[in-house]
C-alpha positions, 0 to 999 in steps of 0.5 A: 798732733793733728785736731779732730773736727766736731764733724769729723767726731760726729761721723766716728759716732754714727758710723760705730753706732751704725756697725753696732747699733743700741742694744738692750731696753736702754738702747746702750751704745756700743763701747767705741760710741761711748767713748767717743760721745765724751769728748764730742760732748765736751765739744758742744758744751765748750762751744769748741769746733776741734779737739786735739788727737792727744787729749782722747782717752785710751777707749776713745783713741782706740776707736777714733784709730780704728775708724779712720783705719776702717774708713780709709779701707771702704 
């Protein structure tokens, strides 16, 4: 399995928040944002600069997946 950068994973987040920004007076972020603001937390709290694909859950993999696939096509 390949590693994701800590970059890489910032990238994911913006560009999901960007396609469905924050809504609501709570400004909740859209569910691949969430899921994939986790394991970029992790990172950061862990002081680490990669993480492994097979340790996203199934939410965060999904939109890890379909942001490398809709990335790929612009």
């Amino acid at each position: 399995m390949s590693d994701i950068s800590i970059h890489e994973l910032e990238a994911a987040i913006n560009f999901w928040r960007a396609r469905s920004p924050s809504s609501g007076d709570e400004l909740v972020l859209c569910k691949e944002a969430s899921a994939l603001s986790k394991p970029y937390a992790l990172l950061i709290v862990q002081r680490r600069q990669t993480l492994s694909l097979d340790r996203l859950d199934a939410v965060a993999r999904q939109a890890w997946e379909s942001y490398v696939r809709l990335n790929n096509s612009l």
